[in-house]
N, C-alpha and C positions, 0 to 999 in steps of 0.2 A: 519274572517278566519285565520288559525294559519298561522304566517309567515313562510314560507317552505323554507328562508334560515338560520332558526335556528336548521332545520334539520343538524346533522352531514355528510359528506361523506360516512359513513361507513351504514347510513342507509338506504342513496340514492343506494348505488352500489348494497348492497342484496334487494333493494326493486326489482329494475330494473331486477337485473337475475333472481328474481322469477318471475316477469312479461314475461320476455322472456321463459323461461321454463312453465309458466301455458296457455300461447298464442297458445304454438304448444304441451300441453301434452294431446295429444288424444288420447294414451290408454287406463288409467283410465278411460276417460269420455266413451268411444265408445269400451269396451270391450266386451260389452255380442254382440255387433253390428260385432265388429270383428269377434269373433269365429260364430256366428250365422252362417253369409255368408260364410262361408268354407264347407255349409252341413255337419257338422258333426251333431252327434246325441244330442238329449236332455241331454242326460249324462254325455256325455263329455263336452257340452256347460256349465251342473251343474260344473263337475269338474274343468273346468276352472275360472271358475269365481269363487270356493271358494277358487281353489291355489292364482289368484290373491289378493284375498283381503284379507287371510292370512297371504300372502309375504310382504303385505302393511302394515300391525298392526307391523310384525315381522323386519321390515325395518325402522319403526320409531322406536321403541325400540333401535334394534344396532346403528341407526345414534344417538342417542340420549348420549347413553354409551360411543360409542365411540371418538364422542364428548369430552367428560368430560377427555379420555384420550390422546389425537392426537390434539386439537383443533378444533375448529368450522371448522375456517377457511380451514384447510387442506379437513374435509370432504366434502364441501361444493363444495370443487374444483376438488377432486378427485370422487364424485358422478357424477359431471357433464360431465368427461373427459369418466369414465368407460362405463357411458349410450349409449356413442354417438355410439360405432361399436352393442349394444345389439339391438338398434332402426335402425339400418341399415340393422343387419339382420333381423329382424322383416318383413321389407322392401320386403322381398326375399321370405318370410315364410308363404304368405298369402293362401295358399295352404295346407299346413301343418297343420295341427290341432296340434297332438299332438308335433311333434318339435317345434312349436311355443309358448306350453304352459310354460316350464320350461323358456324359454329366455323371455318372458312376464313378468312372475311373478319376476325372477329377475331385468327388468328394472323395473315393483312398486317398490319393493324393496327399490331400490337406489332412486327411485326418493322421495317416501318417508321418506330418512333419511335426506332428506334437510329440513326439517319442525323442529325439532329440533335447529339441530345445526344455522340457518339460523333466527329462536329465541332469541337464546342465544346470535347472533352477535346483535339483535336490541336491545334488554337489557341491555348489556355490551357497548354500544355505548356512546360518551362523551354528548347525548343530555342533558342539564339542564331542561326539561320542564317534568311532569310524563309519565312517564312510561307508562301506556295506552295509551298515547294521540301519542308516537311515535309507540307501536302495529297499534295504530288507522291510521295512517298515512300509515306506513309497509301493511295493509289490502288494503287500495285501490288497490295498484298494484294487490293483489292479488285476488280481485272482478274483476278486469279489464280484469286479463289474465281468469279469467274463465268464462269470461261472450265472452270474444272474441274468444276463443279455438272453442266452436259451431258454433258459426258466420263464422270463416275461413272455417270448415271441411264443413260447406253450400256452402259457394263458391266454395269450391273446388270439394265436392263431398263426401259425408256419407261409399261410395264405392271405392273410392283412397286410401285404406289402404296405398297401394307400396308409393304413391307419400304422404300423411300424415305422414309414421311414417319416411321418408326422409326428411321432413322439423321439425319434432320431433329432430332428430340427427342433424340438421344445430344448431336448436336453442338451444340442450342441449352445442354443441361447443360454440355457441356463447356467453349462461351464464358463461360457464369456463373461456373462456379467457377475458368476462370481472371481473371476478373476480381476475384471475391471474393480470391483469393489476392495478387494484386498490388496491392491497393487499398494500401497503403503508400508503393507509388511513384506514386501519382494524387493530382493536385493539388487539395484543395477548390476548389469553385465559390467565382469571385472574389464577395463580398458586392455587392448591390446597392445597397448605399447610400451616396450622396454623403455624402465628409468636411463637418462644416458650417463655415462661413466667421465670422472673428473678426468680420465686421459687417456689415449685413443691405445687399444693394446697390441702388443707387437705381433707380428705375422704368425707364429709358432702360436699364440694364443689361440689367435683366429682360429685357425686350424683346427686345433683340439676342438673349440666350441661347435665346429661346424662338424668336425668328427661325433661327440657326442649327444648333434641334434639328428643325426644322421641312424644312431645306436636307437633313438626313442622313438623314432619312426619305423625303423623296423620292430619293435618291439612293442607298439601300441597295432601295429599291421598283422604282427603273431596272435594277439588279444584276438582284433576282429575275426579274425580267419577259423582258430579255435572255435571261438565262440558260434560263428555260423556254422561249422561242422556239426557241434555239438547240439545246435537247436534242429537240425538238420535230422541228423539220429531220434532226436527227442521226439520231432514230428511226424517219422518213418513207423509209429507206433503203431497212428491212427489205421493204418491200413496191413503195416508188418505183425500185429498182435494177433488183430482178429483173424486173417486170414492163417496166421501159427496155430491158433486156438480153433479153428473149423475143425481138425481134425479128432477136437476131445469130445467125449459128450457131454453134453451142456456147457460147450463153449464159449455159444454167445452168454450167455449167464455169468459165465466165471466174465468177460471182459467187461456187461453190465458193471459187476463188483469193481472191478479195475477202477473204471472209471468215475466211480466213485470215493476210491481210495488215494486219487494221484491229489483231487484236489485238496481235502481233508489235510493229508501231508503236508502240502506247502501254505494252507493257509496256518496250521496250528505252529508248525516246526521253521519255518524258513527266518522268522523275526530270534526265534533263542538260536537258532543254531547259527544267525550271523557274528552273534557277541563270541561265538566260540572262533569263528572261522577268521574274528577279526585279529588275534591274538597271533597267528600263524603268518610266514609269507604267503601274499596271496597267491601268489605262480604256484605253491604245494597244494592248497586250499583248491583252487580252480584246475588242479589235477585231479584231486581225490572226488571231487563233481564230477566232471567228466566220465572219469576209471566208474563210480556207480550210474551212471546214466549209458552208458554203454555196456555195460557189464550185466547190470541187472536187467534191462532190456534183454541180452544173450539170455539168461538162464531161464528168463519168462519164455522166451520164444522156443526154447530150445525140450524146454521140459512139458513132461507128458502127466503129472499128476498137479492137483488144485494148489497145494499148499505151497509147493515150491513156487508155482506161477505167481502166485501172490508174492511169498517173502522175495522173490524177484525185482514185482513191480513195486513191491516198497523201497527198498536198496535204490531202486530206477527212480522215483518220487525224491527222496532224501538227497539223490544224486543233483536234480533239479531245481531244491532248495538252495543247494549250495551254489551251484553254479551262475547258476539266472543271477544273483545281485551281482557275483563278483564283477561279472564283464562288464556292467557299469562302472562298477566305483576303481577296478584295476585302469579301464582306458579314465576315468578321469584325475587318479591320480597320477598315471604318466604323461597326460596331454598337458592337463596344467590348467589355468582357467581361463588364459586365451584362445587355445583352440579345444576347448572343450564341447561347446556345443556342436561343433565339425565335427568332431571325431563319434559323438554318442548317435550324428546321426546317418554314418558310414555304419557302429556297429547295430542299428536299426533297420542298416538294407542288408548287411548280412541274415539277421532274423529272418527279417520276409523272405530271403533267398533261402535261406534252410525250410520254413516252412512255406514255401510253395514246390522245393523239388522233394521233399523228405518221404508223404506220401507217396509220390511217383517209383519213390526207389526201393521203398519196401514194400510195393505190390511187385515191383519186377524181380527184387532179389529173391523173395519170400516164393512166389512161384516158380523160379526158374532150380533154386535148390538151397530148401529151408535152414537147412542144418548147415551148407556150407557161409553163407548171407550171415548168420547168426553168430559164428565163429568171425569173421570178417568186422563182425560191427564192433565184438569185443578186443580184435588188432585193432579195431581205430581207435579206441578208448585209451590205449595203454600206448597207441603212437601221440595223442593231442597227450596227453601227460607228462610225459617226454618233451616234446614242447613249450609245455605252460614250467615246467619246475626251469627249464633251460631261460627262459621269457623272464620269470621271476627273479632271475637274480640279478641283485642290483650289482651296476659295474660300479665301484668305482674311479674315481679321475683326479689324478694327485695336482694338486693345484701349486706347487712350489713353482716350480718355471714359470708359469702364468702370473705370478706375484712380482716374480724377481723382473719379468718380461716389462710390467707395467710398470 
């Protein structure tokens, strides 16, 4: 097990505020549950729930931006501070259908734009050990706050909006001020701007370098694109599983078990299995994710006896250990650590786009024809692989003319 006090300060402090923020954020989770119980109409319930999850794509983007020009760090603290009176009135608004739609969407919003910026601080952190393996680390908390988020709103009640989105606002205060507290051991944002060079380089230079910022952009664009697909698939479970599994007996039971199996995986497996994954190109690494999060999902959905469904959704769990860090730590090792926080929080609106259409698409594919859907999901697995091995390979750019140039 990786020794966790090679962990830095700075990657304990954002793991922890994200833990306490994913513990109590039950809006996201219990949104269509929120606006449902208010009686409002099917329409309004649609409309709500697509301002939220538009606010969300639209929230990671700006956190993301803004990032690159304020610092992580400021947004990270100022998301957290802004949240706390939106979730109080929240608190007040359970009655309100529509007053409560715009002040919703704007706490996703902000809560959203911490996935970014909150990235870029675990990237830019003084860990020596890769890159994934401190995502990988960074992930537990954030497996833990969303596996415990359900579990509290149990205890307390699916129907305590008032008293949920009030312990929402304790804990969005309580990530701020420890963040405020620890800013000491948080690293400024690296400056964006190129050292300049003792002598201006000749045209042909130029060129190249512009050719080969040209290459990393397409190729931090493959990262995101992959990566939404694949959470996309990942998401397609919630509703592509169960509806697979209606047809066994004691189905809902067998996907009970599932879903308690996916979390277990990634909390026990995803931190050893980064130090393995870290040793590999990542482009092969974030294929063989993929290839099992696609794959295994197919033979779960695809197969008619328990045990295979199972060794399915485990292959599918394993597959999402792997994958989930890379797409961080691969876009922040190609962006660089000036546009890093930009980029983590581009591949943060891919996430929420995958898992806002992923459900939709596999109650449509799964109903319209199981087996054909099922076969399809596993060609997309082995086309994003295809991709990512292609994505991974470093070019390189013979730098002799470029010398002789200058």
């Amino acid at each position: 097990m990786q020794d966790l006090r090679r962990f830095p300060a700075q990657i304990w402090i954002v793991s922890v505020a994200t833990l306490i923020n994913r513990c109590v954020g039950f809006l996201g989770l219990f949104a269509a549950v929120f606006f449902q119980g208010m009686k409002a109409t099917s329409s309004t319930v649609a409309f709500a729930l697509l301002a939220v999850g538009t606010a969300g794509i639209l929230g990671s983007i700006v956190g993301g931006r803004t990032a690159e020009k304020l610092g992580s760090f400021r947004v990270l603290a100022a998301g957290c501070f802004i949240n706390v009176p939106l979730l109080f009135a929240l608190s007040f608004l359970t009655d309100s259908p529509y007053a409560s739609i715009p002040v919703a969407a704007v706490s996703v919003a902000i809560s959203q734009s911490f996935v970014g910026p909150s990235a870029a601080l675990v990237s830019s952190s003084e860990y020596e050990g890769p890159t994934v393996t401190a995502f990988a680390f960074y992930r537990i908390f954030l497996n833990v706050g969303m596996v415990a988020a359900p579990a509290v709103a149990g205890i307390v009640g699916f129907s305590q909006f008032p008293l949920l989105f009030t312990m929402s606002a304790v804990g969005s205060l309580a990530a701020g001020v420890l963040l405020v507290a620890g800013q000491k051991w948080i690293r400024p944002q690296t400056s964006s701007s190129a050292p300049k060079e003792a002598a201006p380089k000749a045209e042909e230079a130029r060129a190249e370098d512009q050719a080969t910022a040209q290459r990393k952009k397409i190729r931090i664009w493959s990262v995101i694109v992959a990566f939404g697909v694949t959470i996309a698939v990942y998401a397609q479970h919630q509703s592509g599983i169960p509806l697979s599994l209606d047809r066994l007996s004691g189905g809902d039971r067998l996907y009970a078990i599932l879903l308690l199996i996916n979390p277990i995986v990634i909390i026990v497996f995803e931190l050893p299995l980064s130090t393995l994954t870290a040793k590999f190109n990542w482009g092969k690494a974030f294929a063989v994710g993929s290839v099992l999060t696609c794959v295994g999902l197919a033979v779960c959905g695809l197969s008619s006896a328990w045990a295979v469904c199972i060794i399915g959704f485990v292959f599918f769990s394993l597959g999402e250990a792997i994958f989930a860090p890379l797409g961080n730590s691969s876009v922040a090792e190609l962006a660089g650590p000036a546009e890093n926080a930009r980029y983590q929080g581009y591949l943060s609106a891919a996430q929420s786009t995958g898992i806002a259409l992923g459900p939709a698409v596999g109650a449509w594919g799964v109903l319209h024809d199981r087996v054909v859907f099922w076969i399809g999901i596993a060609v997309v697995g082995l086309v994003l692989a295809v991709l990512l091995v292609a994505t991974g390979k470093e070019k390189v750019v013979t730098r002799e003319r470029v010398e002789a140039a200058v």
